[in-house]
C-alpha positions in Angstrom: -3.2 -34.7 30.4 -4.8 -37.5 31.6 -4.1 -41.3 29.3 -7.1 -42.3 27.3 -9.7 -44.5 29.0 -10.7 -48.3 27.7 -14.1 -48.4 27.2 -14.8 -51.4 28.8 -18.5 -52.7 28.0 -21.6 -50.3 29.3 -20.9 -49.5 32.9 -23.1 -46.4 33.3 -22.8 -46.4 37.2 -19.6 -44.6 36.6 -21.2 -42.5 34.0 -23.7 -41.3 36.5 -21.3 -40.6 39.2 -18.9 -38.7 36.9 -22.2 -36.3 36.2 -23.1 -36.3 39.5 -19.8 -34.9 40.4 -19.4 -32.3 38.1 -23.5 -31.3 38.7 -22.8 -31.0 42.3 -19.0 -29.9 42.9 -18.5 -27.0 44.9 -15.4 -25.7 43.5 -16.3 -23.0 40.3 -16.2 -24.6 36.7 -13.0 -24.1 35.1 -12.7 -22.0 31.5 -10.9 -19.1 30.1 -12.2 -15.7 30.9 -10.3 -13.2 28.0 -10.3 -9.7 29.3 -10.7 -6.9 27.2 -8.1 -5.0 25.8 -7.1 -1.9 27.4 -8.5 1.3 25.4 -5.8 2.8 22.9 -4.4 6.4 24.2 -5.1 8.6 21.1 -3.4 12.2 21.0 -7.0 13.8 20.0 -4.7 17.0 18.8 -1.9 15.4 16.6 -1.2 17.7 13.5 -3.4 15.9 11.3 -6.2 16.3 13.0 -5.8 20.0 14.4 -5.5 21.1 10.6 -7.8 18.6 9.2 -10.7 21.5 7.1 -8.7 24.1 7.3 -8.7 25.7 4.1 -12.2 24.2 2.9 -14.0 27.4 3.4 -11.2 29.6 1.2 -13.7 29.5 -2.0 -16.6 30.6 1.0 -15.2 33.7 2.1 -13.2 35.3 -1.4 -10.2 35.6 -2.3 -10.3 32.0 -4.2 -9.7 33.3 -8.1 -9.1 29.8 -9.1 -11.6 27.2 -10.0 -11.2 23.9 -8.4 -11.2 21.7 -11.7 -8.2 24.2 -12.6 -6.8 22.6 -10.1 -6.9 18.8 -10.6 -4.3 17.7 -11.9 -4.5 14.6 -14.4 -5.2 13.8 -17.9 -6.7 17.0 -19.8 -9.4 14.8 -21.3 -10.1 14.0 -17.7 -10.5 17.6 -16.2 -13.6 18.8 -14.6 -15.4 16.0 -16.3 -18.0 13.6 -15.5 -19.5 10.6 -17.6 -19.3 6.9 -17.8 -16.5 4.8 -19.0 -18.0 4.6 -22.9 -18.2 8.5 -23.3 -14.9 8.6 -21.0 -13.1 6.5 -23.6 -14.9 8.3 -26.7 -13.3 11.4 -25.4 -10.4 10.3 -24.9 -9.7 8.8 -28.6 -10.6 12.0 -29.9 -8.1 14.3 -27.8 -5.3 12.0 -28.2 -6.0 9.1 -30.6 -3.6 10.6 -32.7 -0.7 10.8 -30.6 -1.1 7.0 -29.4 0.7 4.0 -29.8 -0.9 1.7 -32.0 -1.7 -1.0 -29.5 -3.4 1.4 -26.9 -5.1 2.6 -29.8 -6.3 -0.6 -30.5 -7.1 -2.0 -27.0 -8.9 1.5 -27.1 -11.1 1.0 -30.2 -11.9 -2.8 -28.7 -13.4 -1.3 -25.7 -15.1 1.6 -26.9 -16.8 -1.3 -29.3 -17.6 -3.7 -26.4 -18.9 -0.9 -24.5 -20.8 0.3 -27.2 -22.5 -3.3 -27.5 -23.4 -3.6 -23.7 -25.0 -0.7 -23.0 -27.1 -0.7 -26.0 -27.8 -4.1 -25.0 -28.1 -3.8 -21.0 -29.2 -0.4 -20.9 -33.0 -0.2 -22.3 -36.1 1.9 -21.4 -34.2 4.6 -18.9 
């Protein structure tokens, strides 16, 4: 690396000829020309893939005697059921309010009010 140069009043002669060298040089500029990366070799026919929808069409063609929300497994209050997170929390205080802890309970009953509030508040004229 070349030292810092003094700037030594206005000499813009050597201004000029440092542009005019640069402008009219022969050799090619010089920067850093990144290549890009070489393509990933991706076995197409790994197990994953070759099985990937394999037994989607079961329920299609018989022989299926189960339901699919038979299936999930999860909460029971959560099975096979769809709804936002006011009626999801009303449901689940009445399957198993009963059987809570007091502060889930609580935290329960808390949300289920603040819920209540906002979408009676938020959620006008659908």
């Amino acid at each position: 690396m070349a030292p810092p140069r003094l700037w030594t009043g206005s000499s813009s002669s050597s201004l000029l000829v440092s542009t005019a060298r640069r402008l009219f040089s022969t050799e090619p500029p010089k920067f850093l020309v990144k290549e890009p990366p070489p393509p990933k070799v991706v076995d197409r026919w790994n197990e994953k893939r070759a099985l990937f929808g394999v037994y989607d069409n079961i329920g299609i063609l018989g022989d299926f005697k189960a339901h699919p929300k038979n299936l999930i497994v999860g909460p029971e209050w959560l099975r096979g059921w769809r709804g936002n997170e006011l009626q999801r929390c009303i449901r689940r205080k009445k399957m198993e309010g009963d059987r809570m802890f007091v502060d889930d309970y609580h935290n329960l009953n808390k949300r289920i009010k603040f819920l209540y509030k906002r979408y009676n508040r938020y959620r006008m004229n659908r």
